[in-house]
C-alpha positions, 0 to 999 in steps of 0.5 A, a space after each residue: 119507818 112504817 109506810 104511813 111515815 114514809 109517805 109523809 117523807 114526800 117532800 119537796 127538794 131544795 132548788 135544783 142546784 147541785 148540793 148534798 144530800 137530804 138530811 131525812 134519810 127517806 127523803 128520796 121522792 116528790 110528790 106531783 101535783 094536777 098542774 103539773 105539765 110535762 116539763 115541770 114533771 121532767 124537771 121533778 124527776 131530776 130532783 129525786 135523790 136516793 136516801 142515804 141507805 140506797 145510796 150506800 147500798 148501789 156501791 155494793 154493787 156486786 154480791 152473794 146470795 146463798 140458798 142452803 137448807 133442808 132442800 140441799 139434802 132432800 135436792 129439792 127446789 122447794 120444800 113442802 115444810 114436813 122435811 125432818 130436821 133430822 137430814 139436816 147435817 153439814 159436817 164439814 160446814 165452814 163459813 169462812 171457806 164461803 166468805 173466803 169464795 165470796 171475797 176473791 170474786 169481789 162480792 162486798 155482801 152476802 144475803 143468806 136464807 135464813 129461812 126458805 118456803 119450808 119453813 126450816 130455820 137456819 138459826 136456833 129460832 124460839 118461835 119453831 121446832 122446826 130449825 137446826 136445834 132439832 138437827 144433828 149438826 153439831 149436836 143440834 146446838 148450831 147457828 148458821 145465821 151466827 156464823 155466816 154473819 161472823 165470817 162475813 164480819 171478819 172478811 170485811 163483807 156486808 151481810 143480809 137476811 132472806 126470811 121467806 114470808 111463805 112458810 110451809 111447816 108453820 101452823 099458823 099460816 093463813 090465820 093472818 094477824 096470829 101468823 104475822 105475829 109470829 113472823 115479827 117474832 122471827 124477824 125480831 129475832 134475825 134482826 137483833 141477835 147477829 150484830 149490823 144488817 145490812 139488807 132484808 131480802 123479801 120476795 111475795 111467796 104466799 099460799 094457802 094455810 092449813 085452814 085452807 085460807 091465803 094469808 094476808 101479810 102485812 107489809 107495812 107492820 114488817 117494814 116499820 119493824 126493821 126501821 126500828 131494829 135495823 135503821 140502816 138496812 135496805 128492804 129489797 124486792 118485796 120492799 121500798 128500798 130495792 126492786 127486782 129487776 123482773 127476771 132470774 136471768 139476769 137480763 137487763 134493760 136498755 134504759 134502767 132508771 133509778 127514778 120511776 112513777 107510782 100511780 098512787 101514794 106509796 102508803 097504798 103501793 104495792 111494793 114489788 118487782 117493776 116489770 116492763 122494758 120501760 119504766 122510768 122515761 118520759 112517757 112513763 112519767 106522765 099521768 103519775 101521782 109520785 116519783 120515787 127513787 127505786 132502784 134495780 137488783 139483778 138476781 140470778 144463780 150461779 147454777 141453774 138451780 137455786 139451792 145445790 144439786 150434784 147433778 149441776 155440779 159440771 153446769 156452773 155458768 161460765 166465766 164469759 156469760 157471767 161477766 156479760 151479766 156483771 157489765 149489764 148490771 153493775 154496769 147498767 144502774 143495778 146491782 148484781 145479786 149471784 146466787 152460789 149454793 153450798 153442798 151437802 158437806 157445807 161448804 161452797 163446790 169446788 167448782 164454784 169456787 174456782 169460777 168465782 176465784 176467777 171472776 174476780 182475777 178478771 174483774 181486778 184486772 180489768 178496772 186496776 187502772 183508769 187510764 184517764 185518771 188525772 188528764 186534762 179535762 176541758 167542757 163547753 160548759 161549767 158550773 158556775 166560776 169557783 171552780 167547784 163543778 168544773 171538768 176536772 172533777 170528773 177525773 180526780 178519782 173522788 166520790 164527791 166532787 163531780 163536773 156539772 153545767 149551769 142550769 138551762 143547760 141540758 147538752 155538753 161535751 166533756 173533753 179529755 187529754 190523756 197526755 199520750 196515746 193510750 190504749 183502752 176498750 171500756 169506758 165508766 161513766 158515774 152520775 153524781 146521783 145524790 143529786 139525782 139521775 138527769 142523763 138520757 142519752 151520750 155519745 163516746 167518741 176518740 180522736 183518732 186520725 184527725 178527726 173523731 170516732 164514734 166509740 159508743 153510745 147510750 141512753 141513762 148513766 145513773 150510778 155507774 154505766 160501763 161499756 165496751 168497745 172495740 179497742 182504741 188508741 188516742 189520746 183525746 177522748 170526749 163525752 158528749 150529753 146529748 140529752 139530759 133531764 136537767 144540767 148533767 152531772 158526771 161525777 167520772 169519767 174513767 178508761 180502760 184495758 180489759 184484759 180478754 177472757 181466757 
């Protein structure tokens, strides 16, 4: 779907009441009008819902990026497109050890560079010679796309493409309509020959052509294309789908709301990363044209380097810092894109491999058992009286039942019984966001001595909100909303023992 239509998908949403999601698949903004007052705003803003590609793309939450090319052989960062596609040769490449490494640390995607700002392609590309058909791996009649696209499938892993709109090696760079041409090709290329995308990763990389001109992308010609080829797929960063979350860190905000204003249509927006320690609260709310579902990805590497270098091999990040980004990420409303680069034999180092395989055994322990899974759940307010929102939804372990309070009613405590004393440290909280993204501050707090104990406390849920505390043993737990946009939502409440890190 083109920009031009998806400004037309604005509309507005069916009253405020909880419901299911819109029947457009790119219904997921509302537009503001000059007689709108803060309140009204406020209350719009709730009603932003995710389409159902967002939607299936937050519960990735946790996922590979994987940067190999002919920068792994020139140990480079960045090509300058006069590369031989003579170095290219990965003997020992093997696409199943990398899906194998990706899978036991609990990735559900990868997004492989099919195409880095050198303009080398990973896949037999009819529109250059500068690709692994003119390579001497495996007699220049590989495809790594081909590949890594079938061991993803076969391990049950969702897989995406990176196409650099920046190319190096291509002539036609800077003659603008004659390049965009070309990239559509690629693009039609990577989009139609490897089965189901799941995502197409942009970022903004431009420069100057061999005429000595900045070529000018068009954005809207390359989104109405993958619309078209692959409905399903999400269009991140340099996209409408999925923003950058503003560094290559992987440091979070406080506050990451999935709801943020544009200060004019999105026909004319800029899609592109959102920087600011605040985007989407009320403040930021005022004075916009249109609100939008667009949600956060945090990116960073594994190494410090995006593509592979021996030199970084003892330089893998460690378990515990890696962990402090999956909590802030996946655990504050984003999703956690690590970058894990294959060596020059093709395939994912030994070191890597063994961190990952660790990350994983640490992050299946700690979530194998929610503690508060079936309790005995009590509000100060409910929805309605058929039972349909009521406490206990937010503890049955379904996606799709959720507790919900009657409109007008923005602060509640949720309680839960655990039957026994239990020992947790970590708490997840869920909105029900197919309904949209409302909580603005909780508080946690445990029984405990006969009276209670502040736990924690925070700001927006969203998707998934996971903190950690000290440990605790009650068996009366509460979650209090103490401010929300309009009636909350929680669509789980869910405890646990994490297990400390070795």
């Amino acid at each position: 779907m083109g920009m031009g239509m998806f400004a037309a998908a604005l509309l507005l949403f069916p009253p405020l009441a909880p419901g299911g999601p819109a029947t457009d698949e790119d219904r997921n903004g509302i537009a503001l009008t000059a007689e709108d007052g803060m309140e009204d705003i406020v209350r719009k803003a709730a009603r932003v819902r995710p389409s159902r590609r967002q939607a299936a793309w937050q519960e990735l939450e946790f996922y590979a990026f994987v940067h190999f090319g002919v920068n792994t052989f020139t140990d480079r960062e960045w090509g300058d497109g006069k590369e031989s596609p003579r170095i290219f040769n990965p003997t020992r490449f093997d696409a199943a050890q990398w899906a194998a490494a990706f899978k036991a640390a609990g990735m559900r995607m990868v997004i492989l560079t099919c195409k880095h700002h050198d303009g080398f392609c990973l896949w037999p590309s009819k529109h250059t010679e500068h690709s692994v058909s003119n390579s001497p791996w495996k007699g220049g009649k590989g495809d790594v796309v081909r590949e890594v696209a079938d061991a993803c499938r076969a391990a049950g892993l969702k897989f995406g493409v990176y196409l650099s709109p920046w190319d190096r090696h291509e002539r036609t760079y800077g003659d603008s309509p004659a390049y965009n041409e070309h990239f559509r090709n690629q693009l039609t290329e990577l989009l139609t020959g490897y089965g189901e995308i799941a995502c197409v990763w942009f970022d903004g990389a431009c420069g100057e052509g061999p005429n000595g001109k900045r070529q000018v992308y068009d954005w809207p010609s390359y989104y109405q294309l993958i619309r078209k080829l692959q409905p399903k797929a999400t269009i991140h960063v340099r996209g409408p789908d999925v923003r950058w979350c503003g560094n290559e860190a992987g440091r979070t905000r406080k506050s990451e709301w999935s709801v943020l204003p544009l200060p004019e249509p999105p026909a004319r927006h800029a899609w592109t990363d959102k920087r600011g320690r605040d985007l989407g609260s009320r403040a930021r709310l005022r004075g916009a044209k249109y609100l939008v579902w667009y949600p956060a990805e945090v990116n960073t590497s594994i190494r410090p380097g995006w593509f592979y270098h021996a030199a970084e091999d003892d330089r893998v990040k460690p378990l515990d810092h890696l962990l402090k980004i999956y909590y802030g990420s996946v655990g504050g409303n984003a999703t956690f894109l690590l970058n894990v680069p294959p060596d020059r034999r093709g395939l994912i180092h030994e070191n890597d491999v063994r961190r990952l395989a660790e990350m994983g055994k640490v992050l299946r322990a700690s979530f194998a058992r929610d503690l508060a899974n079936g309790s005995a759940a009590t509000a100060s307010a409910q929805r309605g009286t058929d039972g349909k929102h009521s406490p206990g939804m937010a503890v049955d372990g379904k996606k799709s039942t959720y507790w919900s309070t009657d409109d007008g009613v923005s602060a509640a405590t949720l309680t839960l019984d655990l039957g026994e004393e239990r020992t947790f440290n970590c708490i997840m909280l869920q909105e029900a966001i197919r309904v949209g993204q409302r909580i603005e501050e909780f508080a946690v707090e445990a029984h405990v001595g006969g009276s209670w104990r502040k736990l924690t406390t925070g700001t927006v849920v969203g998707y998934k909100r996971l903190v950690r505390f000290k440990e605790t043993s009650a068996r009366q737990v509460r979650v209090r909303v103490l401010a929300s946009r309009v009636c909350p939502t929680l669509r789980t409440v869910a405890l646990y023992l994490v297990p400390r890190t070795p």
